[in-house]
C-alpha positions as CSV (number, residue, x, y, z in Angstrom):
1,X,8.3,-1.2,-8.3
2,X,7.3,2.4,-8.1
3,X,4.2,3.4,-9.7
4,X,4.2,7.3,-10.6
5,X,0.8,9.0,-12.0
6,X,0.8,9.8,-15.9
7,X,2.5,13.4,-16.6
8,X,0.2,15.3,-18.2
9,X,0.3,16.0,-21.6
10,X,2.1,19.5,-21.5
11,X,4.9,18.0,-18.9
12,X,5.2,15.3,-21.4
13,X,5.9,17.7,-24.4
14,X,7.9,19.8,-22.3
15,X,10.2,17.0,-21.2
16,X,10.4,16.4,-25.0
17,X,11.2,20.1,-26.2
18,X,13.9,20.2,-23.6
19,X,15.6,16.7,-25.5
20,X,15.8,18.0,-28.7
21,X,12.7,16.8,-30.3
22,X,10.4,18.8,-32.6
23,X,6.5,18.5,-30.9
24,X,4.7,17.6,-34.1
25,X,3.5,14.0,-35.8
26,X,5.7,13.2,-38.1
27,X,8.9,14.5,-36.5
28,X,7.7,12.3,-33.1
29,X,7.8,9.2,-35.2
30,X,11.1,10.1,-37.3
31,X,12.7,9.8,-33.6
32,X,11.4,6.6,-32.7
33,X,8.3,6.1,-30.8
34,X,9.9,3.3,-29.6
35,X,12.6,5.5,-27.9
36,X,10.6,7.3,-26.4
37,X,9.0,5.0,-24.4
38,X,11.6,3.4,-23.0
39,X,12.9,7.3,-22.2
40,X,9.9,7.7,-20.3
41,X,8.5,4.2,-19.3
42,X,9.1,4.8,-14.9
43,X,6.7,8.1,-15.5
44,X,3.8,5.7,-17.0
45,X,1.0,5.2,-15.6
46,X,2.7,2.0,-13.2
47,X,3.3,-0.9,-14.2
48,X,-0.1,-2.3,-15.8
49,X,1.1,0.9,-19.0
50,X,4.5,0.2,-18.6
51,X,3.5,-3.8,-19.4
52,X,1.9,-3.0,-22.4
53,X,5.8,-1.8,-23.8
54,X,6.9,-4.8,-23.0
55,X,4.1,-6.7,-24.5
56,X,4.9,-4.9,-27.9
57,X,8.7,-6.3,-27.5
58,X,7.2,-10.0,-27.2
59,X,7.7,-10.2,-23.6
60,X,5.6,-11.0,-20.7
61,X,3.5,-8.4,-18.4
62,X,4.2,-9.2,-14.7
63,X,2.2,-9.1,-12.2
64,X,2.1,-10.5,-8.4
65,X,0.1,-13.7,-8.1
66,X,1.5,-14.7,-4.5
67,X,3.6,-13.5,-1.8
68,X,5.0,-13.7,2.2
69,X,6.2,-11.2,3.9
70,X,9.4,-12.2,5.2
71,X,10.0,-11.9,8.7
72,X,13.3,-11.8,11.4
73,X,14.3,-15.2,12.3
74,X,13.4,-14.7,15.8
75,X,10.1,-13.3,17.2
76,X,7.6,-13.3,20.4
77,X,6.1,-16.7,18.5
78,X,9.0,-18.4,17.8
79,X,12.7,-18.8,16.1
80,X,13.8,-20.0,12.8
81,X,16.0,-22.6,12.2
82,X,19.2,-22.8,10.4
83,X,19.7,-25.5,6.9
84,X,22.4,-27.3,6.0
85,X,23.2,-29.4,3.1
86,X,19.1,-29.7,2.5
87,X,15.9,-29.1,0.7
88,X,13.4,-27.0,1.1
89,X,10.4,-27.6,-1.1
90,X,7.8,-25.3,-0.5
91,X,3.9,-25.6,-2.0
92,X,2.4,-22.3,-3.0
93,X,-0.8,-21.4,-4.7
94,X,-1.0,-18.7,-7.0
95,X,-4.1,-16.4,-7.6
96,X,-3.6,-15.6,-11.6
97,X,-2.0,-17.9,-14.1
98,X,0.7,-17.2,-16.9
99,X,2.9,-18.6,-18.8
100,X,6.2,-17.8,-17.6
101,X,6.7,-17.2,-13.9
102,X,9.6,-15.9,-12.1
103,X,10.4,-16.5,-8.1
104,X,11.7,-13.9,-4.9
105,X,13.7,-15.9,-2.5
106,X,15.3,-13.1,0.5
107,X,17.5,-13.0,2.9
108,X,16.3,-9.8,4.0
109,X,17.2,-10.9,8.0
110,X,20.0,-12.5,7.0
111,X,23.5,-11.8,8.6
112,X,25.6,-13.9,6.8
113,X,25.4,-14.8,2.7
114,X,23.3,-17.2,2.0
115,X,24.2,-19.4,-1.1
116,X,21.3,-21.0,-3.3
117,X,22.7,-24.1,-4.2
118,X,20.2,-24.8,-6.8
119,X,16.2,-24.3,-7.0
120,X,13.3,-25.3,-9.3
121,X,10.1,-25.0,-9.7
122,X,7.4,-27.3,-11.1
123,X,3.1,-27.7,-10.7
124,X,2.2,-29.6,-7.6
125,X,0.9,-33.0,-7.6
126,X,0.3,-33.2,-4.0
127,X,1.7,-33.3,-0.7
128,X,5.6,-33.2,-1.5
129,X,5.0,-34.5,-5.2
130,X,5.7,-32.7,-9.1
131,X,3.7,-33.0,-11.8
132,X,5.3,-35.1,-14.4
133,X,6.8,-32.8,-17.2
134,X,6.7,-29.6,-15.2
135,X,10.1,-29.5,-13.3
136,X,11.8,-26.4,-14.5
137,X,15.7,-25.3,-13.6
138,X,15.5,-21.8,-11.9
139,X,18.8,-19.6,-12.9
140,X,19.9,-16.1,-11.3
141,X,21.3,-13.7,-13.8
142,X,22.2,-17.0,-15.9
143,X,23.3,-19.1,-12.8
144,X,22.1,-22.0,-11.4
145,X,23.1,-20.6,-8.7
146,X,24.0,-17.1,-6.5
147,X,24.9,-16.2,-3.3
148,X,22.6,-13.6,-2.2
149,X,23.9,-10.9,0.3
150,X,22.4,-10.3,3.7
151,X,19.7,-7.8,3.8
152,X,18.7,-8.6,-0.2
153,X,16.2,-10.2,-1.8
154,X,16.5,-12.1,-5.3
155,X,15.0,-12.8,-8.3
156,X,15.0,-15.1,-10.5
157,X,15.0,-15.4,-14.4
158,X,11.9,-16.0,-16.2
159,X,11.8,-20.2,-16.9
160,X,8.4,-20.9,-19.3
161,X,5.8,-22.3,-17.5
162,X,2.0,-22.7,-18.5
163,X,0.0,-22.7,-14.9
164,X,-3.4,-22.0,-14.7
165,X,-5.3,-19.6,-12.0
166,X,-5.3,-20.9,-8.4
167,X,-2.9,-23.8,-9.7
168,X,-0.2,-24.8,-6.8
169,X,3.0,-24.6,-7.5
170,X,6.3,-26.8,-5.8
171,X,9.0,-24.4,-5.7
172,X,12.1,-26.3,-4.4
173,X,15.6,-24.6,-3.2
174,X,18.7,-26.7,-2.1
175,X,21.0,-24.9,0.7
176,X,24.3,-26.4,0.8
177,X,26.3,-24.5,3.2
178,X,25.1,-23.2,6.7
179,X,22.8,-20.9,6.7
180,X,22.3,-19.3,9.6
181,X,18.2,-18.7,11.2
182,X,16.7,-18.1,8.6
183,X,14.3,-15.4,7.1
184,X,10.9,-16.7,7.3
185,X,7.5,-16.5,7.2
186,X,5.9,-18.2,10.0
187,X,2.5,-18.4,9.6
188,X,2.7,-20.1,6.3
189,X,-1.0,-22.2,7.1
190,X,1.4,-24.8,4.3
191,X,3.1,-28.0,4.9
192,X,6.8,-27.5,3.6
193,X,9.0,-30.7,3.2
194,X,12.8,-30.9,4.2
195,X,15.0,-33.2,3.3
196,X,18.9,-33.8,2.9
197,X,20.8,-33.0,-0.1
198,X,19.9,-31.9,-3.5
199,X,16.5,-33.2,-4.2
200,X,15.3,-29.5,-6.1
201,X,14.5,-32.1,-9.0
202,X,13.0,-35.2,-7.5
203,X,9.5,-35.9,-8.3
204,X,8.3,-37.0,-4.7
205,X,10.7,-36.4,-1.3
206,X,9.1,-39.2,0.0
207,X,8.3,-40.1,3.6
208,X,12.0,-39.3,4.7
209,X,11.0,-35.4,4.9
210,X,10.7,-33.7,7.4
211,X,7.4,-31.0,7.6
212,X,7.3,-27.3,8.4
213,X,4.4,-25.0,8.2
214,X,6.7,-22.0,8.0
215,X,7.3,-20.3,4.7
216,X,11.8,-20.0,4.5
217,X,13.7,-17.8,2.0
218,X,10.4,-17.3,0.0
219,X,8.7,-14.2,-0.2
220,X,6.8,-14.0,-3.7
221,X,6.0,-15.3,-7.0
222,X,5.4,-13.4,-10.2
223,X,3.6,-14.4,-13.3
224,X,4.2,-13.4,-16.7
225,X,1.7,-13.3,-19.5
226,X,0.1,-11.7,-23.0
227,X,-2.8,-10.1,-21.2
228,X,-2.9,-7.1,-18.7
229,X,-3.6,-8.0,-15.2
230,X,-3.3,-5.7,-12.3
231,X,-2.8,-7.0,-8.1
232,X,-4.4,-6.7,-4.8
233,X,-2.2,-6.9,-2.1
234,X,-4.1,-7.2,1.3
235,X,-1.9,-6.0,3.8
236,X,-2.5,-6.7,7.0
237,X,-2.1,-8.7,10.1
238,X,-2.8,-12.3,11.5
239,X,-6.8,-11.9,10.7
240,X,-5.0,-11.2,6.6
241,X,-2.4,-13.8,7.6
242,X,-4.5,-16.6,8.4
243,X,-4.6,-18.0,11.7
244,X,-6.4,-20.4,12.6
245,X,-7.3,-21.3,9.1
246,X,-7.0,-24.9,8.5
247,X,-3.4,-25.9,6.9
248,X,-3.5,-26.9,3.4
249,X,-6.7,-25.9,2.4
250,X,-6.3,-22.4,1.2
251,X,-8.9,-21.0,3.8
252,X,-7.7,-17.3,4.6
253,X,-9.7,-14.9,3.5
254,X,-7.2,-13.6,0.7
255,X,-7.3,-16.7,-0.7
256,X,-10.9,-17.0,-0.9
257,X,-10.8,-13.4,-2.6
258,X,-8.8,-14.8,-5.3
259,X,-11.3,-18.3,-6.1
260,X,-14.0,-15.5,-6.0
261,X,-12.3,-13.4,-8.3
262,X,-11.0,-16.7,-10.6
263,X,-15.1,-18.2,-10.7
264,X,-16.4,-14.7,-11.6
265,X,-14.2,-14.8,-14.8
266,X,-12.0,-12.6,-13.9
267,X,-8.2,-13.9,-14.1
268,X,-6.9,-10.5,-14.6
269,X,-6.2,-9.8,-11.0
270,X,-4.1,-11.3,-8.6
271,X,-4.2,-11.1,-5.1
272,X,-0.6,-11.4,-2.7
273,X,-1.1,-12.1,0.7
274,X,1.3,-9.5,2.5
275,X,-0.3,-10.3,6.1
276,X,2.0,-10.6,9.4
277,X,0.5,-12.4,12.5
278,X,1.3,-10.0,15.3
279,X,2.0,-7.1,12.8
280,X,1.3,-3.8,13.9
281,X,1.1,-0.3,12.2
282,X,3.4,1.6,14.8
283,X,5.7,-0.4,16.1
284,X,8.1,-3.5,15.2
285,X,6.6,-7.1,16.2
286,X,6.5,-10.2,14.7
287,X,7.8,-7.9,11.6
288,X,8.7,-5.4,10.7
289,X,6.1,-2.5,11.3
290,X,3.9,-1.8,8.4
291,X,5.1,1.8,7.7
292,X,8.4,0.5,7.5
293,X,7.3,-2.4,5.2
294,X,4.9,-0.6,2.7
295,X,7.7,-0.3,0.2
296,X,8.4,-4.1,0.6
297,X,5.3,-5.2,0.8
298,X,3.1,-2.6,-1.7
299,X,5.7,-0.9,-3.9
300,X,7.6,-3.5,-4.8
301,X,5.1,-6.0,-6.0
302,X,4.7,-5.8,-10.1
303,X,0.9,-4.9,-10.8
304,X,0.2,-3.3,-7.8
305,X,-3.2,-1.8,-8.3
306,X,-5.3,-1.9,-5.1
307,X,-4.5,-2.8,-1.6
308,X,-5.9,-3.2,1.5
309,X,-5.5,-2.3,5.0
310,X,-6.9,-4.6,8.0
311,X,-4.1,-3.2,10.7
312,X,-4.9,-1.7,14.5
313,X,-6.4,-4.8,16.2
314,X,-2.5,-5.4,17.5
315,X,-1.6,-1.4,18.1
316,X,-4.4,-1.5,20.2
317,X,-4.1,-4.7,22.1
318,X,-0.5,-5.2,22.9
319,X,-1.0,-1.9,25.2
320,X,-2.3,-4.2,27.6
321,X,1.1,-5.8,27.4
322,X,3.6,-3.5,26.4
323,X,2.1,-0.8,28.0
324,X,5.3,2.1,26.9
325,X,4.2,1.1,23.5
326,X,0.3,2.0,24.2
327,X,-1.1,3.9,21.4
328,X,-3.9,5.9,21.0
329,X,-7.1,6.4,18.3
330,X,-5.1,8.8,16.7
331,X,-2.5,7.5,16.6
332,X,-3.5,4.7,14.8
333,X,-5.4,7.4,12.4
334,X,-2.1,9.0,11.5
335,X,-0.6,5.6,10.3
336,X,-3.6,5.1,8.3
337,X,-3.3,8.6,6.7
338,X,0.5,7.8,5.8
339,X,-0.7,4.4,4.2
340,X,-2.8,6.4,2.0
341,X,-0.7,8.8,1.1
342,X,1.7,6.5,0.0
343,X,-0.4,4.5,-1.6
344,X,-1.4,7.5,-3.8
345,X,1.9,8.7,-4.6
346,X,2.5,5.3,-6.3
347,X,-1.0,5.2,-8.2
348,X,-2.4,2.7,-6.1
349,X,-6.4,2.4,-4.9
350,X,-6.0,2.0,-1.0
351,X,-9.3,0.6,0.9
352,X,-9.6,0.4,4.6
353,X,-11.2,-2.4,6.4
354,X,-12.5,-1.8,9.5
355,X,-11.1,-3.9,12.9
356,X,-13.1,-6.5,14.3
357,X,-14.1,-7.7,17.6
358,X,-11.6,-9.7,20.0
359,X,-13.7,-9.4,23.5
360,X,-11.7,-11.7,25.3
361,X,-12.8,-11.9,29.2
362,X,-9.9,-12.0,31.4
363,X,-6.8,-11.0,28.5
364,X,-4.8,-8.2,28.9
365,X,-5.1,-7.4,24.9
366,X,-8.8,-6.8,25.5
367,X,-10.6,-4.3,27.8
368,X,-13.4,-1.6,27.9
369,X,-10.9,1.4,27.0
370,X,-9.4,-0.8,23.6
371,X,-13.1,-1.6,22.8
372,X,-13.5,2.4,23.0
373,X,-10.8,2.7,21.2
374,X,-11.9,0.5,18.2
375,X,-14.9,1.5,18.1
376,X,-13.4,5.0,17.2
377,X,-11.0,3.9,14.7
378,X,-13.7,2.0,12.7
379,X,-15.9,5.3,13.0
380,X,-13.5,7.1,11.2
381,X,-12.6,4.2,8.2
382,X,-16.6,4.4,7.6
383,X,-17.0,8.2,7.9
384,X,-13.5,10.3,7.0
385,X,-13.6,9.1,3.1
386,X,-10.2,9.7,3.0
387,X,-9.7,5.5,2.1
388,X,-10.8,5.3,-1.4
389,X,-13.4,2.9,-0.2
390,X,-14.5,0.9,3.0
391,X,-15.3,-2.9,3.5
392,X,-16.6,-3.3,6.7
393,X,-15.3,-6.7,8.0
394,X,-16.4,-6.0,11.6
395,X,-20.2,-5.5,10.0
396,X,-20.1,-9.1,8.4
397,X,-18.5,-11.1,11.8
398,X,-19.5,-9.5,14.8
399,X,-22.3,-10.5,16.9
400,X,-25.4,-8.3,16.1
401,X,-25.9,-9.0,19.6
402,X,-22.8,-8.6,21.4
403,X,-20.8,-6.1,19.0
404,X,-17.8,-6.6,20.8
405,X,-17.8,-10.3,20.4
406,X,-17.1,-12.3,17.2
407,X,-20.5,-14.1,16.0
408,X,-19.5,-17.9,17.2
409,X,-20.7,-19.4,14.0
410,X,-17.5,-17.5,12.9
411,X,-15.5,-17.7,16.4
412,X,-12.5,-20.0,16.0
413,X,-12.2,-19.9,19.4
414,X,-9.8,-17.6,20.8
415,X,-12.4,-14.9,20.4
416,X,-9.5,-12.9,18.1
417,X,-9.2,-14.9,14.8
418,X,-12.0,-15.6,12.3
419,X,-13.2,-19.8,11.8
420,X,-12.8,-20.6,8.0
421,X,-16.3,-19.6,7.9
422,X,-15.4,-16.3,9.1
423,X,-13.1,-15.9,6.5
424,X,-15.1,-16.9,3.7
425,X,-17.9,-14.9,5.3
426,X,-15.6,-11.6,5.0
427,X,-14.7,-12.8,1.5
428,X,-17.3,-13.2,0.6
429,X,-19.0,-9.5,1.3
430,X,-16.3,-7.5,-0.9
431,X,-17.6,-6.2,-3.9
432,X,-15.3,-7.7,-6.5
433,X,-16.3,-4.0,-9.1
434,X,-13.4,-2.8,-6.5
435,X,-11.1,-4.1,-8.5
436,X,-12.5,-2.9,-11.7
437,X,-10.6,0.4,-11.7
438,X,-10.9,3.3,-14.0
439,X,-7.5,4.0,-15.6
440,X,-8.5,7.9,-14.8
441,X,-8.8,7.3,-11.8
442,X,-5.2,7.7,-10.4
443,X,-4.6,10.8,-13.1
444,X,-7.5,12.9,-11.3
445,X,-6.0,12.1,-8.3
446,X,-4.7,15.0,-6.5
């Protein structure tokens, strides 16, 4: 969804002098305030003003309360596999609640159709269990069905469901026909449960499924309600991503953003996950690059208020691997400034995080020159102030010590990736008033 910046009030009554209408009180309502909203509802201030149109209609706001990035079947870490005549049931939980909720399945790295043979969704119970009462039918444009095109996403109706914040959610889709590797997510940190045939409905597949912890054909989930609510998407990499997080506890650090968020009282702001293990800023990977996804990934995710940007660690490293694709501080800066001014054109509040350590005696994707150059990206997130603010994520893990090390207490082990504690630990050191954002904010931004 693209966000624009408010027009100021003389564009506004320009745009409506050029239509025909008379600028004055009375005449404005004659027309139809109504009609005028809708005329000029994709120059509101993005979606969060836009929402409250559709809340005078009886609708639902929307906002992001979980996503994936999809990925190409195939990658350095491994290769998708193709379905046939089976279920996927997938366990997701969401970051703000609703009462109606809508699903994205893609086939964005699809080269063939892909037919959804059917697909539900319901409130966890557990392992590969629904809640009793909760099972609802998804349809597509009024289908129980659709066959979704290669290179295309899809979403589906609304169906009316009451979940609550941080509830988990079963979200089932049958695949009938062949279909082909599929688009994934691969570092889903989630068991996902296969089975044959149509079981979109069942209340438990049982011990007969089969167990992934790859995300397939999912890529987000949207919730609908009464109140406004804005989202944080924290783009990133594998240290956003999660990995080594435990599976199936929720442990990444996004994740423990949004039970921070959810205990302070605040269920007005979702957080979607929009991390790629492997990702990097300049250049394709597991992933598509993150210039190349920021309209995906940012854009395109109803709410879209703030975002983050934990991305370099793998620009920098996989030099020592691919060296023809060896970038430099720079470099690295200049993708950063392109984030941001993206992210401004589209009304959203863009925060850098700075990198942090991966001292790694004896790899390739750590040496003396990529500590340099780390060290000189993370000067600039702390001192340029072009990011609208800075958490310092290297600050709360490193070793006071050894600065190019992780602290071990938060070392999973590879000396790269964060422990769960290390995740809650840089969780838990972002100021949650972040996300409390001024609506003048993005209108006095130049």
């Amino acid at each position: 969804m693209r966000i624009n910046r408010a027009p100021r009030n003389g564009v506004m009554a320009s745009a409506l002098k050029s239509s025909g209408f008379a600028l004055n009180r009375r005449s404005l309502f004659a027309a139809g305030l109504a009609a005028i909203a809708i005329t000029f509802a994709a120059a509101t201030f993005g979606p969060a003003r836009a929402a409250d149109e559709f809340g005078g209609r009886g609708e639902p706001r929307w906002v992001g309360t979980w996503g994936a990035s999809p990925q190409q079947p195939v990658t350095a870490f491994g290769s998708a596999p193709s379905f046939t005549n089976q279920t996927v049931r997938e366990i997701v939980r969401i970051s703000v609640g609703g009462v109606r909720f809508r699903v994205r399945l893609t086939n964005e790295f699809g080269t063939q159709p892909l037919l959804i043979g059917a697909a539900h969704v319901a409130i966890s119970a557990g392992d590969a269990a629904i809640k009793p009462g909760t099972d609802r039918v998804l349809t597509f444009s009024g289908h129980s069905s659709i066959t979704v095109p290669p290179g295309a996403p899809v979403l589906s109706d609304p169906v009316d469901l009451k979940a609550a914040d941080l509830a988990s959610l079963a979200i089932s889709i049958y695949l009938p026909q062949t279909t082909g590797p599929a688009t994934w997510h691969l570092e889903g940190k989630q068991t996902t449960y296969i089975v044959l045939g149509d079981a979109t409905g069942a209340s438990d597949l049982g011990a007969s499924a089969t167990t992934s912890t790859a995300r397939f054909f999912l890529s987000g989930v949207e919730a609908g309600s009464f109140e406004r609510k804005s989202a944080i998407v924290t783009f990133g990499d594998s240290i956003t991503d999660g990995t080594q997080s435990t599976v199936n506890t929720n442990h990444r650090w996004p994740d423990r953003l949004a039970g921070r968020l959810a205990a302070s009282g605040d269920d007005d702001t979702g957080v979607v996950n929009e991390g790629i293990s492997g990702n990097r800023i300049l250049h394709d990977n597991a992933g598509p690059n993150a210039l190349s996804r920021f309209d995906r990934d940012v854009s395109a995710t109803p709410g879209v208020r703030f975002m983050t940007v934990l991305l370099g660690i793998n620009d920098i490293g996989f030099g020592g691997f691919i060296p023809t694709e060896a970038v430099s501080a720079d470099d690295i800066i200049g993708g950063y400034r392109q984030l941001i001014a993206r992210a401004h054109s589209r009304g959203i509040r863009i925060y850098g995080a700075t990198l942090t350590p991966f001292d790694n005696v004896g790899s390739p994707y750590f040496s003396p020159a990529h500590e340099v150059q780390r060290q000189a990206v993370n000067a600039w997130i702390r001192t340029s102030g072009e990011f609208d603010a800075v958490i310092d994520f290297d600050k709360v893990v490193r070793d006071p010590n050894n600065p190019s090390k992780l602290l071990p207490a938060f070392d999973s082990g590879d000396h790269l990736h964060p422990s769960d504690a290390g995740y809650k630990a840089m969780a838990d050191s972002i100021n949650l008033k972040l996300f409390k954002l001024d609506d003048d904010f993005l209108a006095d931004r130049k």
